[in-house]
DRENPAKOL-915780 format. One record per residue (C-alpha): residue number from 1; x, y, z; residue in three letters. Coordinates in pm, whole numbers, always signed. Layout:
N
PATI     n        u        v        w   res
PATI   NUM        X        Y        Z   ALA
...
REM end
This chain:
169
PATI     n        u        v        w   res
PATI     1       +0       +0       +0   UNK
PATI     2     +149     +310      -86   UNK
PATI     3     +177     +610     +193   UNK
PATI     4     -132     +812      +13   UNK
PATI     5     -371     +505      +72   UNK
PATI     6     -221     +410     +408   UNK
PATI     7     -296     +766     +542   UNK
PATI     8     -611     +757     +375   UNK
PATI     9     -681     +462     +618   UNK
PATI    10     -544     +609     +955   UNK
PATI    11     -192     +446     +958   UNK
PATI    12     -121      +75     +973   UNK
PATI    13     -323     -260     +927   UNK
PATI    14     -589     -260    +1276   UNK
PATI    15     -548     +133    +1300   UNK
PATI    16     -895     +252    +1377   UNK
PATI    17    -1012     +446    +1093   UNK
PATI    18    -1389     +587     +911   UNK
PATI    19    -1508     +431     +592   UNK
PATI    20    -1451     +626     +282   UNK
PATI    21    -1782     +745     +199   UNK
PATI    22    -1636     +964      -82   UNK
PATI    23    -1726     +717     -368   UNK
PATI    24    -2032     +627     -188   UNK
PATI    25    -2414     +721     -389   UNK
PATI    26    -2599     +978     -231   UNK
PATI    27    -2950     +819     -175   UNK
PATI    28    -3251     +807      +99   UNK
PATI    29    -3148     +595     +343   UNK
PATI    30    -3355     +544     +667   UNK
PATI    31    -3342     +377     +998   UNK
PATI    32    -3552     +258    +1275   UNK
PATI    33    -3435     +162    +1619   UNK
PATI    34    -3617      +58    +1933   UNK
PATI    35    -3555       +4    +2304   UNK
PATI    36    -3798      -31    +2639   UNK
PATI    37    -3712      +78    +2930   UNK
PATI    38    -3890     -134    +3224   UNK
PATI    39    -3999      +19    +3566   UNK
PATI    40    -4247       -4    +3793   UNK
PATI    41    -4620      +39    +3714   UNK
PATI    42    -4643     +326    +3967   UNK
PATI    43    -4371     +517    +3772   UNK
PATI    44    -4538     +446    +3431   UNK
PATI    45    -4869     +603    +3563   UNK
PATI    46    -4691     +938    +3687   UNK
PATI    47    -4533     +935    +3375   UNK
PATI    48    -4879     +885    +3193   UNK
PATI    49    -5053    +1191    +3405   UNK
PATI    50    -4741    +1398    +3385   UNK
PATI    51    -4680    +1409    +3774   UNK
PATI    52    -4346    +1405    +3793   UNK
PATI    53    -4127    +1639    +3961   UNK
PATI    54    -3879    +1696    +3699   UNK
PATI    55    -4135    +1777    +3419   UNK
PATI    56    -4328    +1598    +3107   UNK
PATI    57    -4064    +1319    +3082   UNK
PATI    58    -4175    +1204    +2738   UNK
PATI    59    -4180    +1559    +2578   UNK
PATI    60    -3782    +1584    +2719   UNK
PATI    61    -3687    +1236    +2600   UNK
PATI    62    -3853    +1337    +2252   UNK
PATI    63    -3634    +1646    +2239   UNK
PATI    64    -3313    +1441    +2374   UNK
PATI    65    -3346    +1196    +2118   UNK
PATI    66    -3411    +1433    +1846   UNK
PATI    67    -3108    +1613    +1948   UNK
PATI    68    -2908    +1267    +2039   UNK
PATI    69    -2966    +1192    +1657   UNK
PATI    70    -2818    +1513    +1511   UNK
PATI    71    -2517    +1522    +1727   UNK
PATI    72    -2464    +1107    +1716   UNK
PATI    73    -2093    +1185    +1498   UNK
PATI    74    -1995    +1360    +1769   UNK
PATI    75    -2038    +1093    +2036   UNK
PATI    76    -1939     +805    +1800   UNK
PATI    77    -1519     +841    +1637   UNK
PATI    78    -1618     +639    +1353   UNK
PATI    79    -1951     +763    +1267   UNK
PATI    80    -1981    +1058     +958   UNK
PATI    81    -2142    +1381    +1063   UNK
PATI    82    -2475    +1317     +857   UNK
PATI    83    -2738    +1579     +701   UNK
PATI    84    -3039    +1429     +926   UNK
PATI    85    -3380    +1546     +713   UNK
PATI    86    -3612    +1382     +990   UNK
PATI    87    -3610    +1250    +1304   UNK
PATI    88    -3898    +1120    +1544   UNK
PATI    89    -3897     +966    +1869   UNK
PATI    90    -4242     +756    +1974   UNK
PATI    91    -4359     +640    +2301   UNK
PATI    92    -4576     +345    +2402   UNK
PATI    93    -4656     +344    +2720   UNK
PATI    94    -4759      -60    +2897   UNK
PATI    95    -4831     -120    +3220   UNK
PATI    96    -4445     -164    +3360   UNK
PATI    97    -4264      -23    +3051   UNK
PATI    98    -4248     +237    +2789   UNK
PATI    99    -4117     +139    +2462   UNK
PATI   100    -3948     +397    +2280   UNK
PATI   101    -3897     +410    +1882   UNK
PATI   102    -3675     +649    +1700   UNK
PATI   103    -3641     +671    +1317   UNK
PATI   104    -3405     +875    +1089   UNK
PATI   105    -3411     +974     +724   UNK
PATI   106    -3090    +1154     +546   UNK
PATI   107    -3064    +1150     +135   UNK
PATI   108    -2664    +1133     +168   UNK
PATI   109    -2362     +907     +154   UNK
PATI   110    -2392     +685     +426   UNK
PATI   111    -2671     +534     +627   UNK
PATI   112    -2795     +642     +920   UNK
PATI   113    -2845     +374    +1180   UNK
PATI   114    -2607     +475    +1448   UNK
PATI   115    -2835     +828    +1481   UNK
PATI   116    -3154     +584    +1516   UNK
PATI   117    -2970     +429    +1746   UNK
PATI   118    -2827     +688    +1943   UNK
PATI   119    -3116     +829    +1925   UNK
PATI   120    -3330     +588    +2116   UNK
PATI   121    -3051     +523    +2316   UNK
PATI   122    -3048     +899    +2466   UNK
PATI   123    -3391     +909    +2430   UNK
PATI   124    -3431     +609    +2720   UNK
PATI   125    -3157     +746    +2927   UNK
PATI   126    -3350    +1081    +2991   UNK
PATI   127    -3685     +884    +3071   UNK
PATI   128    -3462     +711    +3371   UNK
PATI   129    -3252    +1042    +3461   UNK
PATI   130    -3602    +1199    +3492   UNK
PATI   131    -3763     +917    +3708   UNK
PATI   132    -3427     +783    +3862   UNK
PATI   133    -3554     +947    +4229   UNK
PATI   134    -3883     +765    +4206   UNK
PATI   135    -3795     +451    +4078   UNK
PATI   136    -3465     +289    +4114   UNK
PATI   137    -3576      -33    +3969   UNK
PATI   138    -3564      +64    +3588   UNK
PATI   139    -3383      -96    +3340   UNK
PATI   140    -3271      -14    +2967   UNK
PATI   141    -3293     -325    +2708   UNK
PATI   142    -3387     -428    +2406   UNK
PATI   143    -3207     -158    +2235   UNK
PATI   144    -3211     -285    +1890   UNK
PATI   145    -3208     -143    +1555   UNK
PATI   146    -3534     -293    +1382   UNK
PATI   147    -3470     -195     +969   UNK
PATI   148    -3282      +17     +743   UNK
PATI   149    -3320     +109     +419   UNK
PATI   150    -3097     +273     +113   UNK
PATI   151    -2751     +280      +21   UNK
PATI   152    -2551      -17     -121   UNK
PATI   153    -2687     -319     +113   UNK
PATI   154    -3074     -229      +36   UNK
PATI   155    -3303     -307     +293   UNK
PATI   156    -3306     -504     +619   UNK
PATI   157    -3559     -573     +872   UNK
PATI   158    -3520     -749    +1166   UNK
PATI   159    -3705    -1098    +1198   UNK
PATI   160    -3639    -1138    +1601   UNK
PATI   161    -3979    -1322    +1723   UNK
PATI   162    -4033    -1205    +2054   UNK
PATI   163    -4343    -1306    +2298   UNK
PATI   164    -4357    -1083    +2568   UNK
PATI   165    -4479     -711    +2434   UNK
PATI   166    -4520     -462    +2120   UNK
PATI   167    -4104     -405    +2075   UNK
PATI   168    -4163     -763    +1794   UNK
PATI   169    -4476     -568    +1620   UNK
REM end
Protein backbone atom coordinates (compact mmCIF):
# COMPACT_ATOMS: atom_id res chain seq x y z
CA UNK A 1 0.00 0.00 0.00
CA UNK A 2 1.49 3.10 -0.86
CA UNK A 3 1.77 6.10 1.93
CA UNK A 4 -1.32 8.12 0.13
CA UNK A 5 -3.71 5.05 0.72
CA UNK A 6 -2.21 4.10 4.08
CA UNK A 7 -2.96 7.66 5.42
CA UNK A 8 -6.11 7.57 3.75
CA UNK A 9 -6.81 4.62 6.18
CA UNK A 10 -5.44 6.09 9.55
CA UNK A 11 -1.92 4.46 9.58
CA UNK A 12 -1.21 0.75 9.73
CA UNK A 13 -3.23 -2.60 9.27
CA UNK A 14 -5.89 -2.60 12.76
CA UNK A 15 -5.48 1.33 13.00
CA UNK A 16 -8.95 2.52 13.77
CA UNK A 17 -10.12 4.46 10.93
CA UNK A 18 -13.89 5.87 9.11
CA UNK A 19 -15.08 4.31 5.92
CA UNK A 20 -14.51 6.26 2.82
CA UNK A 21 -17.82 7.45 1.99
CA UNK A 22 -16.36 9.64 -0.82
CA UNK A 23 -17.26 7.17 -3.68
CA UNK A 24 -20.32 6.27 -1.88
CA UNK A 25 -24.14 7.21 -3.89
CA UNK A 26 -25.99 9.78 -2.31
CA UNK A 27 -29.50 8.19 -1.75
CA UNK A 28 -32.51 8.07 0.99
CA UNK A 29 -31.48 5.95 3.43
CA UNK A 30 -33.55 5.44 6.67
CA UNK A 31 -33.42 3.77 9.98
CA UNK A 32 -35.52 2.58 12.75
CA UNK A 33 -34.35 1.62 16.19
CA UNK A 34 -36.17 0.58 19.33
CA UNK A 35 -35.55 0.04 23.04
CA UNK A 36 -37.98 -0.31 26.39
CA UNK A 37 -37.12 0.78 29.30
CA UNK A 38 -38.90 -1.34 32.24
CA UNK A 39 -39.99 0.19 35.66
CA UNK A 40 -42.47 -0.04 37.93
CA UNK A 41 -46.20 0.39 37.14
CA UNK A 42 -46.43 3.26 39.67
CA UNK A 43 -43.71 5.17 37.72
CA UNK A 44 -45.38 4.46 34.31
CA UNK A 45 -48.69 6.03 35.63
CA UNK A 46 -46.91 9.38 36.87
CA UNK A 47 -45.33 9.35 33.75
CA UNK A 48 -48.79 8.85 31.93
CA UNK A 49 -50.53 11.91 34.05
CA UNK A 50 -47.41 13.98 33.85
CA UNK A 51 -46.80 14.09 37.74
CA UNK A 52 -43.46 14.05 37.93
CA UNK A 53 -41.27 16.39 39.61
CA UNK A 54 -38.79 16.96 36.99
CA UNK A 55 -41.35 17.77 34.19
CA UNK A 56 -43.28 15.98 31.07
CA UNK A 57 -40.64 13.19 30.82
CA UNK A 58 -41.75 12.04 27.38
CA UNK A 59 -41.80 15.59 25.78
CA UNK A 60 -37.82 15.84 27.19
CA UNK A 61 -36.87 12.36 26.00
CA UNK A 62 -38.53 13.37 22.52
CA UNK A 63 -36.34 16.46 22.39
CA UNK A 64 -33.13 14.41 23.74
CA UNK A 65 -33.46 11.96 21.18
CA UNK A 66 -34.11 14.33 18.46
CA UNK A 67 -31.08 16.13 19.48
CA UNK A 68 -29.08 12.67 20.39
CA UNK A 69 -29.66 11.92 16.57
CA UNK A 70 -28.18 15.13 15.11
CA UNK A 71 -25.17 15.22 17.27
CA UNK A 72 -24.64 11.07 17.16
CA UNK A 73 -20.93 11.85 14.98
CA UNK A 74 -19.95 13.60 17.69
CA UNK A 75 -20.38 10.93 20.36
CA UNK A 76 -19.39 8.05 18.00
CA UNK A 77 -15.19 8.41 16.37
CA UNK A 78 -16.18 6.39 13.53
CA UNK A 79 -19.51 7.63 12.67
CA UNK A 80 -19.81 10.58 9.58
CA UNK A 81 -21.42 13.81 10.63
CA UNK A 82 -24.75 13.17 8.57
CA UNK A 83 -27.38 15.79 7.01
CA UNK A 84 -30.39 14.29 9.26
CA UNK A 85 -33.80 15.46 7.13
CA UNK A 86 -36.12 13.82 9.90
CA UNK A 87 -36.10 12.50 13.04
CA UNK A 88 -38.98 11.20 15.44
CA UNK A 89 -38.97 9.66 18.69
CA UNK A 90 -42.42 7.56 19.74
CA UNK A 91 -43.59 6.40 23.01
CA UNK A 92 -45.76 3.45 24.02
CA UNK A 93 -46.56 3.44 27.20
CA UNK A 94 -47.59 -0.60 28.97
CA UNK A 95 -48.31 -1.20 32.20
CA UNK A 96 -44.45 -1.64 33.60
CA UNK A 97 -42.64 -0.23 30.51
CA UNK A 98 -42.48 2.37 27.89
CA UNK A 99 -41.17 1.39 24.62
CA UNK A 100 -39.48 3.97 22.80
CA UNK A 101 -38.97 4.10 18.82
CA UNK A 102 -36.75 6.49 17.00
CA UNK A 103 -36.41 6.71 13.17
CA UNK A 104 -34.05 8.75 10.89
CA UNK A 105 -34.11 9.74 7.24
CA UNK A 106 -30.90 11.54 5.46
CA UNK A 107 -30.64 11.50 1.35
CA UNK A 108 -26.64 11.33 1.68
CA UNK A 109 -23.62 9.07 1.54
CA UNK A 110 -23.92 6.85 4.26
CA UNK A 111 -26.71 5.34 6.27
CA UNK A 112 -27.95 6.42 9.20
CA UNK A 113 -28.45 3.74 11.80
CA UNK A 114 -26.07 4.75 14.48
CA UNK A 115 -28.35 8.28 14.81
CA UNK A 116 -31.54 5.84 15.16
CA UNK A 117 -29.70 4.29 17.46
CA UNK A 118 -28.27 6.88 19.43
CA UNK A 119 -31.16 8.29 19.25
CA UNK A 120 -33.30 5.88 21.16
CA UNK A 121 -30.51 5.23 23.16
CA UNK A 122 -30.48 8.99 24.66
CA UNK A 123 -33.91 9.09 24.30
CA UNK A 124 -34.31 6.09 27.20
CA UNK A 125 -31.57 7.46 29.27
CA UNK A 126 -33.50 10.81 29.91
CA UNK A 127 -36.85 8.84 30.71
CA UNK A 128 -34.62 7.11 33.71
CA UNK A 129 -32.52 10.42 34.61
CA UNK A 130 -36.02 11.99 34.92
CA UNK A 131 -37.63 9.17 37.08
CA UNK A 132 -34.27 7.83 38.62
CA UNK A 133 -35.54 9.47 42.29
CA UNK A 134 -38.83 7.65 42.06
CA UNK A 135 -37.95 4.51 40.78
CA UNK A 136 -34.65 2.89 41.14
CA UNK A 137 -35.76 -0.33 39.69
CA UNK A 138 -35.64 0.64 35.88
CA UNK A 139 -33.83 -0.96 33.40
CA UNK A 140 -32.71 -0.14 29.67
CA UNK A 141 -32.93 -3.25 27.08
CA UNK A 142 -33.87 -4.28 24.06
CA UNK A 143 -32.07 -1.58 22.35
CA UNK A 144 -32.11 -2.85 18.90
CA UNK A 145 -32.08 -1.43 15.55
CA UNK A 146 -35.34 -2.93 13.82
CA UNK A 147 -34.70 -1.95 9.69
CA UNK A 148 -32.82 0.17 7.43
CA UNK A 149 -33.20 1.09 4.19
CA UNK A 150 -30.97 2.73 1.13
CA UNK A 151 -27.51 2.80 0.21
CA UNK A 152 -25.51 -0.17 -1.21
CA UNK A 153 -26.87 -3.19 1.13
CA UNK A 154 -30.74 -2.29 0.36
CA UNK A 155 -33.03 -3.07 2.93
CA UNK A 156 -33.06 -5.04 6.19
CA UNK A 157 -35.59 -5.73 8.72
CA UNK A 158 -35.20 -7.49 11.66
CA UNK A 159 -37.05 -10.98 11.98
CA UNK A 160 -36.39 -11.38 16.01
CA UNK A 161 -39.79 -13.22 17.23
CA UNK A 162 -40.33 -12.05 20.54
CA UNK A 163 -43.43 -13.06 22.98
CA UNK A 164 -43.57 -10.83 25.68
CA UNK A 165 -44.79 -7.11 24.34
CA UNK A 166 -45.20 -4.62 21.20
CA UNK A 167 -41.04 -4.05 20.75
CA UNK A 168 -41.63 -7.63 17.94
CA UNK A 169 -44.76 -5.68 16.20
Amino acid sequence: MDDFHQLRRGGPAGTPFPRDVGPSEVSARRALARARVTMLASTTTAIASNTLNKGDVLATARVAGIQAAKGASALLPMAHPVLVGNVYVNFTIGDTFIDLEAGVDTVDRTGVEMEALTAVTVAALTVYDMCKSTDRTMTIERVALWEKSGGRSGTWRREEPSSDGPLDQ
